[in-house]
N, C-alpha and C positions, 0 to 999 in steps of 0.2 A: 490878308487884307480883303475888305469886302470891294465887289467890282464898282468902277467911278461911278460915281452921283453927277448930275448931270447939272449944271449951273444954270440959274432961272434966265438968266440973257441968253444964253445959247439956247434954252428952251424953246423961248419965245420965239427967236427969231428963224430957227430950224421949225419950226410947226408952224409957224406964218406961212414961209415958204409949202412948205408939205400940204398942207392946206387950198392954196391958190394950183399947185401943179396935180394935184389927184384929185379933187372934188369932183372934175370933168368923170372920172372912171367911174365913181361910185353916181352922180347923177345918172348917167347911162345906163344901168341897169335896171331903172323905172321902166324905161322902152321893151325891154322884154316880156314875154307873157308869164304872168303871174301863174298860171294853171299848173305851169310845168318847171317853176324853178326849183320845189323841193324834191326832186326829181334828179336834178343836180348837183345839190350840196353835200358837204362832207358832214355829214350827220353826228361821227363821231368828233366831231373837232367839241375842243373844250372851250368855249369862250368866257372872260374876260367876267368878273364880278357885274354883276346889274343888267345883263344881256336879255333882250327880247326875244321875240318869238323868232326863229330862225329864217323862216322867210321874211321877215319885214325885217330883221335885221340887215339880210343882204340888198333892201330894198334902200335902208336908211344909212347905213355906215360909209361914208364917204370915202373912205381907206386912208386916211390923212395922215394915221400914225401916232396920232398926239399920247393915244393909251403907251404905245410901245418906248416913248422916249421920256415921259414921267415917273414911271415906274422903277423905284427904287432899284429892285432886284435882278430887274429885264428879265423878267417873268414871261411878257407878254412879246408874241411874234407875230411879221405876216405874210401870211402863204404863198408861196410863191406860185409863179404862173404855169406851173402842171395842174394845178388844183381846180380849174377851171372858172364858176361862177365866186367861187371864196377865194380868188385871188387877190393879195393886198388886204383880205381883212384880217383881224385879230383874234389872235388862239394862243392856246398856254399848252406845254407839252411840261406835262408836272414832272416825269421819270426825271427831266434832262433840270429844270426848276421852277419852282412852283409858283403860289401865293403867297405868301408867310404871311401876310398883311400886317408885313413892319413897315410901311409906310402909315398907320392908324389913321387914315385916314379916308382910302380907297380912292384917291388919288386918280384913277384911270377912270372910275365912273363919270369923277366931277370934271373932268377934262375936257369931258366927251363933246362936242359942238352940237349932234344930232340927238342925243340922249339914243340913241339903239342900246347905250349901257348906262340903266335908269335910274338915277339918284334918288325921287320921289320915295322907294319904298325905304332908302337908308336913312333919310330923311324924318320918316314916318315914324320908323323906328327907335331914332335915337332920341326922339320925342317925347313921345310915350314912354323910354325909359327913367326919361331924366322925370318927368313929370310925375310918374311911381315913387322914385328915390327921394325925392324931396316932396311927397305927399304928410299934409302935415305940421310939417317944419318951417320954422322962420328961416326964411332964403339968406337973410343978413346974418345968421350966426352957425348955420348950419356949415358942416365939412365935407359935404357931400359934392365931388369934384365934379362940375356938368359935363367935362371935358372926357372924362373918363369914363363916364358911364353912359357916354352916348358911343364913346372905341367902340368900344366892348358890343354893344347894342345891332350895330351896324353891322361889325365883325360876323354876329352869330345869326343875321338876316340875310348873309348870300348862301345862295343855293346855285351854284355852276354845278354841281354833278355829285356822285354816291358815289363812296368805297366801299368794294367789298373785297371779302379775302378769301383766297385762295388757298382750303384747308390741305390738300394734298402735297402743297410748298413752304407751307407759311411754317418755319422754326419750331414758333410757339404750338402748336397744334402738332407738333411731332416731337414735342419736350423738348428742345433745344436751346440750348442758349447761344451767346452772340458775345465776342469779345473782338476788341481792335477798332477799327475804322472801316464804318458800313458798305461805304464805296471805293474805296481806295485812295491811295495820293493824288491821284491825275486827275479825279472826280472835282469839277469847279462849282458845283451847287454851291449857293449859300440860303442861309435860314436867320430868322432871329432865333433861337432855342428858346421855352419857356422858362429854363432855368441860368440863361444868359447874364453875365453883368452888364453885356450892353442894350443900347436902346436902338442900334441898327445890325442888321444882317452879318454875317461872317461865313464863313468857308465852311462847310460840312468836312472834308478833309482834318480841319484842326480840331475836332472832336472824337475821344477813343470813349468807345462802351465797354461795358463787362456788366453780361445780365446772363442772371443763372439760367434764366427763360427769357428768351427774345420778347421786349417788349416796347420797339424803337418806337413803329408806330400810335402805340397810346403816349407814351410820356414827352414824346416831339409834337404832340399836337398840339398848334397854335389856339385852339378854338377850346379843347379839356375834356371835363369829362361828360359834355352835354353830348361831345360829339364822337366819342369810342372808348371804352373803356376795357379792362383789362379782368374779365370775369369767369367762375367755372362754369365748365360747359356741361348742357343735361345729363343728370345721373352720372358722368363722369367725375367731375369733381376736382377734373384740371384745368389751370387756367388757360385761357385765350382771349386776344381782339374780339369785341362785339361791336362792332358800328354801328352805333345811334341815329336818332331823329334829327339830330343837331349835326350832323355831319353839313358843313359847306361843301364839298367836292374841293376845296383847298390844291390837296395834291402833297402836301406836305408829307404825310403817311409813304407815301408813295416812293418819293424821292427817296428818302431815309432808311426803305426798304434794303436791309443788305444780301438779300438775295441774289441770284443772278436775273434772272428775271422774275420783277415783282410778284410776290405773293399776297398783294393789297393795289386795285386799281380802282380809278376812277372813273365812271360812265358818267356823261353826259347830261342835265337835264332838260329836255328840251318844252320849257313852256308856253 
């Protein structure tokens, strides 16, 4: 069973609240000196689809929460108060679960109050897709779903951070295959899978593989083959993961990893 979804009245009314009792924290940190906050933050933290520049994000993000309790998958956390100046804001720690962005909508962007995670460019994006798709075409007869091809659009326009993999671990680069369940029974991730019947997330536990050559991380990827694919390597002529240009930083890859520890991770991008 996927983890509760959270009902639009309890949303509202837990984020109203969360809103009026934190705003005070995240306004206070404009009084600080700018010169020296990057200085202080946790650089490698993963943030949140549609994230700003890291220091104006700590400058902008109220710590309200809204991303954390919208989110289908509860993807999204926030740091607790050892973490110093990123206390109370919002980070994603993929290993434990990720993005899937079976919410299709990016949900945590559009939530945001302060935009520090910027809807504008998905916006921008699903724009100019639709507007390609149906170049052309009579709008009144055409099949061309806007709804769908703005998902899609949006999906493949966030850039939170880069996989890479770690050839010394990673199965596939050591011929290995991969049969069973990636992380074990106790492992609570959930995911949508690409090749899912359903349309919301489910337990990574209730899914067993058998692949002659490990190859979780390309075929689990929400995003496909813009953003890793599954190819031989120079003069060798074996296959492996190659991470692409289309890569999100997701985490998806990561998670699904059934290594002990991952042999595909995600860095940060800080723009």
């Amino acid at each position: 069973m996927a983890k509760k979804q959270i009902g639009r009245r309890e949303f509202l009314i837990s984020g109203g609240v969360a809103v009026g009792v934190l705003a005070a924290t995240g306004v206070g940190v404009k009084y600080l000196d700018i010169s020296h906050t990057g200085e202080q933050l946790r650089q490698d933290f993963l943030r949140p689809p549609g994230a700003i520049n890291e220091v104006e994000f700590m400058y902008g993000c109220i710590k309200c929460g809204l991303c954390v309790q919208i989110c289908p998958v509860q993807a999204i956390k926030l740091a607790d108060i050892h973490e110093g100046l990123s206390y109370g804001t919002p980070y994603i720690d993929v290993r434990e679960q990720p993005c899937d962005f079976s919410c299709d909508a990016l949900q945590c962007v559009e939530t945001c109050p302060t935009a520090v995670l910027n809807f504008e460019q998905f916006k921008e994006a699903g724009l100019k897709a639709i507007e390609k798709a149906t170049e052309g075409k009579d709008l009144r007869t055409t099949d061309v779903n806007p709804f769908e091809v703005q998902k899609v659009a949006m999906k493949e326009a966030v850039l939170m951070g880069k996989a890479s993999v770690n050839k010394n671990t990673c199965l596939a680069h050591q011929r290995k295959g991969f049969k069973g369940i990636s992380r074990g029974t106790d492992f609570e991730g959930i995911y949508r899978a690409p090749d899912s019947k359903f349309a919301y997330a489910t337990p990574l536990k209730d899914k067993e593989f058998d692949r002659e050559i490990c190859n979780l991380c390309v075929t689990e990827c929400p995003i496909g083959e813009t953003a890793i694919e599954f190819s031989p390597g120079r003069g060798s002529g074996k296959m492996r993961p190659r991470v692409l240009e289309g890569c999100t930083g997701c985490g998806v890859c990561v998670m699904v990893c059934p290594t002990d520890k991952p042999s595909i991770v995600v860095e940060p991008i800080k723009s």
